[in-house]
N, C-alpha and C positions, 0 to 999 in steps of 0.2 A: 625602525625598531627603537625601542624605548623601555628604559629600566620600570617596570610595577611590578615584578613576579620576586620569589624568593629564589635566591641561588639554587636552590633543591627543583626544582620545577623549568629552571632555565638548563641545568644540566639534562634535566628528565627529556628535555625536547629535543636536546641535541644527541643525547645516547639514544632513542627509537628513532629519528631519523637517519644515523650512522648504521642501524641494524636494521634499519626497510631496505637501505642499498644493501646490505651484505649481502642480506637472505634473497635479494635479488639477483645479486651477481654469482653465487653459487648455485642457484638454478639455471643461471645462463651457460654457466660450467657443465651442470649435469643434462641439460636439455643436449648440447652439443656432444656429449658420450652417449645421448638417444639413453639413457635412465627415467627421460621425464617420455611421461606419455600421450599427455594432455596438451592445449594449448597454453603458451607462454605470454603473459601479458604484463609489460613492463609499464612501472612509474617512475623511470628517471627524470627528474626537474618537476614530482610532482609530491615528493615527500611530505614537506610541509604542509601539504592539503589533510592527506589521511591523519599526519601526526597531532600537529595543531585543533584538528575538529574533534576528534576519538578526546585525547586529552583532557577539552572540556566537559568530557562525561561524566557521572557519577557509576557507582561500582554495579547502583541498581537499575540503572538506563541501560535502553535496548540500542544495539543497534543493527544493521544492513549492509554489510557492503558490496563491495561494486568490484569489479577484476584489478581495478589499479588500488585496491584499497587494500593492502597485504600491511602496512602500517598502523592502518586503524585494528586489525586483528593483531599486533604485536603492542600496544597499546591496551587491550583489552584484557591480555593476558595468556590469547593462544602461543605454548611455545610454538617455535620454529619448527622443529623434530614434522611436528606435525601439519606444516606450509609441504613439508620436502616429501611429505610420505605422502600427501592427498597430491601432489603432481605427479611421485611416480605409482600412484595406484596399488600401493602398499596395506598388505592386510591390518596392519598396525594402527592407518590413518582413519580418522575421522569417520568419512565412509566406506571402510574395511573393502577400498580398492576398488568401490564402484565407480568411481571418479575419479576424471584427469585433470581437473584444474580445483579452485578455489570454491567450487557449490560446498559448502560446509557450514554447519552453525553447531553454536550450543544452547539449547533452550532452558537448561536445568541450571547450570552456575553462571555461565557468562553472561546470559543474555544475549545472543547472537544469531537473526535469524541469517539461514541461508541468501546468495545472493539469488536472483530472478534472473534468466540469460533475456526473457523478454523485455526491454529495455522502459522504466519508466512504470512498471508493475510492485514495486517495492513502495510507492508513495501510497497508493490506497491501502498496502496490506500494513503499513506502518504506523500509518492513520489509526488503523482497528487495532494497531498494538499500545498507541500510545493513549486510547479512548478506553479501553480496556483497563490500563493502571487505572484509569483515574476513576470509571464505574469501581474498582477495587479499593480504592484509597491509600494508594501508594506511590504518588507522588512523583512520578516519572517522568521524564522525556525520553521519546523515540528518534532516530537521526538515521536516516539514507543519504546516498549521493545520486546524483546523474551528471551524464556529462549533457555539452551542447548538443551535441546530435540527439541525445535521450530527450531533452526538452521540448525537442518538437513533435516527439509522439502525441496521439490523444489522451493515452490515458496520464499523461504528467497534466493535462490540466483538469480532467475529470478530476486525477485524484488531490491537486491544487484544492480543487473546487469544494471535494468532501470535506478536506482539511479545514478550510476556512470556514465553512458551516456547522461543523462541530467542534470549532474551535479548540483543536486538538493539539496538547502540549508534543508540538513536533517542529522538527529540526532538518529541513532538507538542504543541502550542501548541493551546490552545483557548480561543477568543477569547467571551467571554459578553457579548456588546452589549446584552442585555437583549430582542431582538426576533429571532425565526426567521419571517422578512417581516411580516408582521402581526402574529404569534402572540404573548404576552409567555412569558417562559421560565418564570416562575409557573405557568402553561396549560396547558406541556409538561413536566412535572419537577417529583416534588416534592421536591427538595433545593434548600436553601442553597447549597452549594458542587458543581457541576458533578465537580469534583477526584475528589468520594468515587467517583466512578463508575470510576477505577481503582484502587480498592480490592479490586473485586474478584477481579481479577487478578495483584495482589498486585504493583501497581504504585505506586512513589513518586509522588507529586503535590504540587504547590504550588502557591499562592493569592497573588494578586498584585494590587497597585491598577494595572490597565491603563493609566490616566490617567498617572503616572508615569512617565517613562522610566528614571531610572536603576534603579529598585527593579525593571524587565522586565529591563535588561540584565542587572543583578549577578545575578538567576537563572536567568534563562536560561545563561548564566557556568557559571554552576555544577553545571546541569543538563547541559550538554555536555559540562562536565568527567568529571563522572561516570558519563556513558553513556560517552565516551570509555575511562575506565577500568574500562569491565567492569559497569558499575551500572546500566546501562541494558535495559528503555525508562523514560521519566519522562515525565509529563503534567505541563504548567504552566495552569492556567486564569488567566487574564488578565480582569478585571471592567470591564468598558469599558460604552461606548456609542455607538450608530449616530444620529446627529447627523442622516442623512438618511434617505428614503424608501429601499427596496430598490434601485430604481435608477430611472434620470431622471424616467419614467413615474408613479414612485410620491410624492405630497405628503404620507403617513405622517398623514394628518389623524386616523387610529386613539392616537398615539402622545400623552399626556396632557400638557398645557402646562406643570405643575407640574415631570414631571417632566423633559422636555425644556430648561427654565429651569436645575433642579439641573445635570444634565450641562453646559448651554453654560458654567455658572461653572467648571467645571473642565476647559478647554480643554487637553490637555495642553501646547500650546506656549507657550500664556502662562504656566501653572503653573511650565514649567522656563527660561523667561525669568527669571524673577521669583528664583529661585533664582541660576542664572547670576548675575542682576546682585550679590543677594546675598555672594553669592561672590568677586564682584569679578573673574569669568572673562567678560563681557560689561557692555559701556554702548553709551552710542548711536553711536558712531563706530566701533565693532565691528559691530553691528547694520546699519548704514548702509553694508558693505563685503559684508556678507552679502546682501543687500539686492539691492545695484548684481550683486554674483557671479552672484547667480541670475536676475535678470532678465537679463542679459545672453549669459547660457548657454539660457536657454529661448524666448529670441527668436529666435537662428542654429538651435538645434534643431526649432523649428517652421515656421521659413521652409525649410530640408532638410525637413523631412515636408510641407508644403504643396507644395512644388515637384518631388516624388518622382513619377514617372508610373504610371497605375490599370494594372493589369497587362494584356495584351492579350489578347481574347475567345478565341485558340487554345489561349490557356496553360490554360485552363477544366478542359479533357481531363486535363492531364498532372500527375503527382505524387497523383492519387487514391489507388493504389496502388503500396504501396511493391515493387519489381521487384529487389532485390536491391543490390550495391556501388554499380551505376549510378544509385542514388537515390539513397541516401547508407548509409556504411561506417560499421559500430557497432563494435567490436573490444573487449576486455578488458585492459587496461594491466597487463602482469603486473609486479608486484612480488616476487615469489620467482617458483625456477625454474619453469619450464611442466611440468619434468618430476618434480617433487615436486607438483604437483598434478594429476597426469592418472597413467592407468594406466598402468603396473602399481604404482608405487612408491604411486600413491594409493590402491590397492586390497590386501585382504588374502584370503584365499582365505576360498569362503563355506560354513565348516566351524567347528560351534561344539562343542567338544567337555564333556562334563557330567560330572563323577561319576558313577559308576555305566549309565553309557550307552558301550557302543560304536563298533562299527564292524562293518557286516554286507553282508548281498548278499540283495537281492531275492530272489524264486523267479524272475524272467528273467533272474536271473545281473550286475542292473545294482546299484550302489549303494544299499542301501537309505538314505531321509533320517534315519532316528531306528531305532535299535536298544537292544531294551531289556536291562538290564545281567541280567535271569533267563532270559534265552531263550538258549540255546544258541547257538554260533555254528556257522554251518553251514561244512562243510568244504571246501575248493574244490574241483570235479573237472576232470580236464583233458576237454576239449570230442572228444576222441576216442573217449574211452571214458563219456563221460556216458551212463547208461539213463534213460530215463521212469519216475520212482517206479511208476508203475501195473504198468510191464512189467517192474518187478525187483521187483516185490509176487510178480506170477505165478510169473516165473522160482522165486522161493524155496519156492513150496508144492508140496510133496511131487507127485506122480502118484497120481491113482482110476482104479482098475480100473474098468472098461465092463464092466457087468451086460449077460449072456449068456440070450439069451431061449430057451423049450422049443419045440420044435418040434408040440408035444403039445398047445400052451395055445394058447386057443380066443381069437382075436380078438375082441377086446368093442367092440360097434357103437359109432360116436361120435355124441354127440346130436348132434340138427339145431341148428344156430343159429335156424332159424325158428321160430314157434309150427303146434301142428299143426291142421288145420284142424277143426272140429267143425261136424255140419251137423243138423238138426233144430232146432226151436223151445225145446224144452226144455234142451237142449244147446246153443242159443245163451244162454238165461236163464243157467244155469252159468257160461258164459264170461265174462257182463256180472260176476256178481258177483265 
């Protein structure tokens, strides 16, 4: 770690990572009172990732996340109240109880799309969000996660691949915890760095100690600067670890004592305490204000979600499917005119003109597509006096005289089409052969 930020911005990272573990561990509270409904998906030792990336956002960047990323949504701006209502399926929450974990977004103020549970489907649809500002002229960057087991889906490289071809001001974070649920990434992958895997799209990538926050956010920083101006997409691989089981159910008894020891010594919030204090930007009477803040924000936040009513069994039916404005209203915020981006003025006529090529007329008289520049151009007739090649073939050949027959010549019988009949044995033998 290393001093370039303002004191305001380095406190900013240590209070939202202090408040991703709270709001974490009071759902581990309420999951175990069976409050929570949904499944529980912990990022302990993975703070720094969501904190530090979200961070480098702007107010008007989009983003996605991913089930460990409850950071990046505390960063964004979603209170808490509303982490604790959308896990216990509270009418209050987001999606008015139709959901047990974190699928939620806000598309109107935040900018937040929902997560994907299909893994590695957020990169193409992010793609089209962040290709979309810029058809708009609004200057955006878009940013998802995946982890290591996400990246060997196909569609992470499809959507790699779109990325890089449309050159799309985008931002994909891929978080290497070292375990795809059981699997080690060793298992699935045989590279050292996750990163090279956009290489072959001819994608910028960078390597990063996940455990770290400042060393996430200065590139993440950097990384959306650069998509920003035109440089983008850009993969960040982040080298972290998953500190717990896939989720509640899971006790990770797979995951080897050694090295789940290594990891817990590099806690990232101790690591950038200890910095902090360093620095002289934190002691314990700062700490101890920090402290009192968030306990006292996530007590009134959870008494609102405890006291929020389960929604009622009619609402069951409604909101299934979306039915149009009356469900809710999506619209395009336009930033340049509507009419420099829609027809005509966005279109150009679809006629591509080549050296040596034309402009001709079918044989039914309609535009032919491609005319080649040795073929004659046929000349146009006017449709009154148009003939049919065939009947101005005729018309131009001369007249034959009609042979005049004698009166004298002796009509020559016409064979039969039949065969004639032959009758005897012997004359049948003849006929076989």
């Amino acid at each position: 770690m290393k001093k370039a930020l303002t004191r305001q911005q380095y406190l900013d990272l240590y209070y939202f990572m202090r408040l991703n573990r709270a709001v974490e561990d009071t759902m581990v509270k309420l999951f175990r009172q069976n409050k929570i409904v949904g499944g529980l998906y912990s990022s302990l030792g993975q703070e720094a990732v969501s904190v530090g990336t979200a961070y480098a956002l702007e107010k008007k960047d989009w983003l996605a996340p991913m089930i460990r990323n409850i950071g990046a949504l505390l960063v964004k701006g979603v209170p808490p109240r509303d982490v604790f209502m959308q896990h216990m399926a509270k009418y209050d929450s987001p999606t008015k109880g139709k959901d047990g974990t974190s699928h939620f977004g806000d598309l109107e103020n935040l900018h937040i799309v929902s997560p994907i549970s299909m893994l590695g489907d957020l990169i193409p649809v992010m793609t089209g969000v962040a290709i979309a500002g810029r058809y708009l002229g609004q200057k955006i960057v878009a940013m998802t996660w995946i982890g290591d087991g996400g990246s060997s889906t196909g569609v992470f490289h499809e959507g790699m691949n779109f990325a890089a071809v449309q050159k799309a001001p985008f931002v994909l974070v891929l978080e290497n915890n070292q375990w795809a649920y059981s699997t080690p990434v060793k298992r699935q992958v045989p590279l050292e760095n996750l990163a090279d895997r956009a290489k072959a799209y001819g994608i910028p990538s960078y390597v990063v100690d996940g455990n770290d926050v400042v060393a996430v956010y200065t590139t993440a920083k950097e990384a959306v600067d650069r998509a920003r101006n035109g440089e983008g997409p850009i993969l960040i691989e982040v080298k972290t670890f998953r500190r717990l089981g896939h989720a509640q159910h899971d006790p990770a008894e797979y995951v080897p004592k050694e090295m789940r020891a290594y990891w817990e010594a590099r806690d990232p919030i101790a690591l950038y305490e200890n910095f902090l204090t360093a620095e002289r930007l934190l002691d314990a009477n700062n700490k101890k204000q920090f402290d009192e803040k968030i306990e006292k924000l996530l007590s009134a936040e959870r008494d609102f979600a405890e006291n929020s009513p389960l929604p009622p069994a009619e609402f069951a039916a409604q909101g299934v499917y979306c039915t149009g404005d009356d469900c809710h209203k999506v619209a395009p915020k336009w930033e340049r005119p509507i009419a420099e981006v829609t027809p005509p003025k966005s279109s150009v006529p679809a006629v591509w003109t080549v050296k040596g090529f034309g402009s001709g007329k079918a044989s039914g008289g309609g535009s032919a597509p491609i005319h080649f520049g040795d073929t004659e151009k046929r000349e146009e007739k006017s449709k009154d006096t148009e003939v049919p090649e065939a009947v101005a073939e005729t018309i131009k050949a001369p007249a034959q005289p009609r042979p005049v027959k004698s009166k004298s010549a002796k009509a020559t019988p016409k064979k039969s089409a039949k065969p004639a009949v032959v009758s005897g044995k012997s004359s049948a033998r003849k006929a076989r052969r």
